[in-house]
N, C-alpha and C positions, 0 to 999 in steps of 0.2 A: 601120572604124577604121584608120587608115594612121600608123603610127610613120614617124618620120625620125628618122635618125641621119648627121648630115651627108649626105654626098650618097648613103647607103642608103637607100631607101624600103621596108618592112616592109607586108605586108597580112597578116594572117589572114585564113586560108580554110578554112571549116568544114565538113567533109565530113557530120555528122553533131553536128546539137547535140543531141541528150539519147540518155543511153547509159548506160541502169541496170543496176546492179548489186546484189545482195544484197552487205552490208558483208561477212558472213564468208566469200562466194567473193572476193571479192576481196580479201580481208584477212585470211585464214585465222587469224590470231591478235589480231585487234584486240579489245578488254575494253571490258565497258561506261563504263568511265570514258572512253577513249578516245574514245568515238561520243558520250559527254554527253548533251545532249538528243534527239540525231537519233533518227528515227523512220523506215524505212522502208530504200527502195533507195537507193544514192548514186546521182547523176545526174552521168556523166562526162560528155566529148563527144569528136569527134576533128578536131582543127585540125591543118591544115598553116601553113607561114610562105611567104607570097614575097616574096622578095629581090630588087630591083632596083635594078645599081649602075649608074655610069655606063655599063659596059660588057656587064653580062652581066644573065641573066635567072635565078636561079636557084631551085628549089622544094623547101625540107627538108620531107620528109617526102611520102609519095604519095596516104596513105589506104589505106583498106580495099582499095576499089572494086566494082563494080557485079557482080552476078551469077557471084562464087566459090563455088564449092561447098566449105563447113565443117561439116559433118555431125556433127564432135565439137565443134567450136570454136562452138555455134551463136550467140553473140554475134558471128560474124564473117561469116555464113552469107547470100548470095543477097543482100546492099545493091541497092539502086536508088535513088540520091540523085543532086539535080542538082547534084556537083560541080563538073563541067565547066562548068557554069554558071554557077557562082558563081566560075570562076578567067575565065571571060570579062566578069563582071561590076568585075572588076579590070580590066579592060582587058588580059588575056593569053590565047590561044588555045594550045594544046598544042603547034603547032608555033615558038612565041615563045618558048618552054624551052630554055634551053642546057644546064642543068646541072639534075638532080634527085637528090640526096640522100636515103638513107632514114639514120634515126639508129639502125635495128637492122633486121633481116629478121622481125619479125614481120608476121602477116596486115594487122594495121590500118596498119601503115606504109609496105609496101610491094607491098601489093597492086595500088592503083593504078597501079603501073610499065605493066602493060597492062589492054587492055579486047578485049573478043569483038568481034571484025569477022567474018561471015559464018564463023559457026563454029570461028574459032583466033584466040588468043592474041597480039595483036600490040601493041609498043609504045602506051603513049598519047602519048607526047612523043617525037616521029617522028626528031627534029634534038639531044635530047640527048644528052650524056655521064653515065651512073648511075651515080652511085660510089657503091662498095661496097666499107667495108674487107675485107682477102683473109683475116681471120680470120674475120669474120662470115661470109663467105661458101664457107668451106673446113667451117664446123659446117654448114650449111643442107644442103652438097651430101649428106655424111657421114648426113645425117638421111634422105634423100633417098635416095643409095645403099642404104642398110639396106631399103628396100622396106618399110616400117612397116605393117600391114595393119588396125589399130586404134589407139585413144586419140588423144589431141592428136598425138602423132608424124607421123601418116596423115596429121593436115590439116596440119600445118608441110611435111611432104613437097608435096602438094598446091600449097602455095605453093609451093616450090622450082620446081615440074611447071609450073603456069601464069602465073608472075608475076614469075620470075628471069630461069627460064631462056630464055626468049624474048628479054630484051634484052639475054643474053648471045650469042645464035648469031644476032640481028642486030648485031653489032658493036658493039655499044651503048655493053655493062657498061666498066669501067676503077675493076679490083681496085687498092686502094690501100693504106699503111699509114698512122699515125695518130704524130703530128699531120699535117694535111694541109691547105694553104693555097690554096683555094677560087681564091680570086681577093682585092687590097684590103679586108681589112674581113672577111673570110671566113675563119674559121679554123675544124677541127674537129678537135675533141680526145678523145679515149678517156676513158671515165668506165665503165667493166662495173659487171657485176654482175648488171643484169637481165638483160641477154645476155652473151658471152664480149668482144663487140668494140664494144658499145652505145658510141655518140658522142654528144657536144652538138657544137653551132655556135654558136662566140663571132662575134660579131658588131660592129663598132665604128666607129663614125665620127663626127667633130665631136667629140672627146674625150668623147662618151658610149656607151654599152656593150648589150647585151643577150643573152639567154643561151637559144638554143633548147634545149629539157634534153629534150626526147623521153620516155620514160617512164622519168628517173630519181626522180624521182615520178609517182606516181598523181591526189593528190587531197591535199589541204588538211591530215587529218588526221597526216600523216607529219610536219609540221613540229613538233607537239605530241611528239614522239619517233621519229628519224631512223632507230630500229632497226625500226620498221614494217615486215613484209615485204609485198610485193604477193604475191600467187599464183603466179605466172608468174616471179621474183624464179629467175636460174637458178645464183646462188650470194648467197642472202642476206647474209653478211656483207659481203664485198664490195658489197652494195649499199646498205649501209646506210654503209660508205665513203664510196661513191661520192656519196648524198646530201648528207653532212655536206661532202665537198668540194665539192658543188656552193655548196650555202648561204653557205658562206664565201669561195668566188668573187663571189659574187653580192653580198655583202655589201663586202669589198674594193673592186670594181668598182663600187659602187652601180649595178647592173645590173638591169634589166627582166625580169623573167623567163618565156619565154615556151614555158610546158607544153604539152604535145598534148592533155591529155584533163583539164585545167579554167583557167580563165581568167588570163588575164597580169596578171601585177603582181610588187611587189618582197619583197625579205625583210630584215625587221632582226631583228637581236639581242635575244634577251629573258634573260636573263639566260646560264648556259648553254647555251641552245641559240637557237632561231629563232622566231619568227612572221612569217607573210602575210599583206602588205598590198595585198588584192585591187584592180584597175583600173591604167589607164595614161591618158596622153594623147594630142596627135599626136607629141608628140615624147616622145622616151625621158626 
């Protein structure tokens, strides 16, 4: 499925499509009214976006990627998926990457930044620039420094250890502040909450719009009430903020909306608050 937005071409690239979760680990407060009928695990996934404008090649978001050790995080723990595959299936090779964005420094986002070549950690996108806001990446190091020797901390450190720091002491990283203008059509903007420096990517061309939101949602059930916290949520109010502004962005913008972890589509107005209207077409 290839979106156009004037002369942006958009592909989603699926690192992994089905990615269950038990509702109350990932919804630590969701009610049964909330979940309705549902029955079981939600089935998330993890999509990247690529971006290609007239000039540049660009990749929000990295994925998990292949063979990390997450020992507490084990939803994130040891992947083997043919990602790479599936962004050469778009017709892009990792050294055809200019620019890779992650929307926050969690495992599934930006793990992918490297992959094991013969025992270490080296870039997967050999010729990009990875920007990373200097707040997000000022908490990661911080986490990182602390030497955390259990709990989720151990494996966010872990990333810092295999998955940052590598494209920063290759020359890579370029720490940035927010808002931040990509290139034409590329803008990223600050929305926290579920991280301290968490971003989307407005996205724009041919006077239509789209809205990379990375995990300022989760999953469908948030729209039914924007104070939903996810698990991971690292100052819930603020991210329940940060959702209602997204929605109303989106709504403004009659804007596509394109989640990491369940399917694109738009969001209107239902009376006070939102509903989602899953699917897109080629064009936005």
């Amino acid at each position: 499925m290839t979106i156009t937005l004037g002369s942006l071409r958009i592909d989603p690239v699926t690192e992994l499509d089905h990615w269950p979760f038990a509702a109350a680990e990932l919804f630590p407060g969701v009610t049964p009214e909330q979940l309705g009928e549902h029955r079981g695990d939600l089935d998330l996934s993890i999509t990247t976006y690529l971006v290609r404008t007239p000039d540049q090649t660009v990749l929000l978001d990295a994925g998990n990627g292949n063979a990390k050790e997450r020992p507490v995080l084990l939803a994130h723990h040891q992947f083997d998926t043919p990602y790479l595959d599936r962004l050469a299936a778009v017709g892009v090779m990792p050294e055809d990457v200019d620019v890779v964005v992650a929307t926050h420094l969690h495992p599934d986002h930006c793990g992918g930044f490297t992959q094991l070549v013969d025992g270490s950690w080296d870039p997967t996108f050999p010729r990009a620039r990875y920007l990373i806001p200097a707040e997000e990446y000022g908490w990661l190091q911080e986490v990182h420094a602390a030497a955390p020797d259990g709990g989720a901390a151990a494996d966010l450190a872990r990333t810092f250890e295999d998955s940052v720091l590598p494209v920063v002491e290759a020359g890579l990283a370029e720490l940035i502040d927010l808002p931040y203008e990509v290139t034409d059509g590329i803008t990223l903007r600050a929305l926290p909450g579920h991280t301290a420096a968490h971003l989307i990517a407005e996205l724009s061309g041919g006077g239509q719009h789209a809205l990379a939101s990375g995990d300022v949602l989760h999953h469908p059930f948030q729209f039914a009430d924007l104070t939903l916290a996810q698990g991971g949520d690292s100052d819930p109010a603020a991210a329940a903020e940060s959702r209602r502004t997204l929605c109303e962005l989106a709504v403004e913008r009659d804007a596509l909306l394109l989640p990491a972890h369940f399917g694109a589509g738009r969001i209107e107005r239902d009376g006070d608050g939102f509903r989602y209207r899953p699917g897109s077409s080629g064009g936005a």
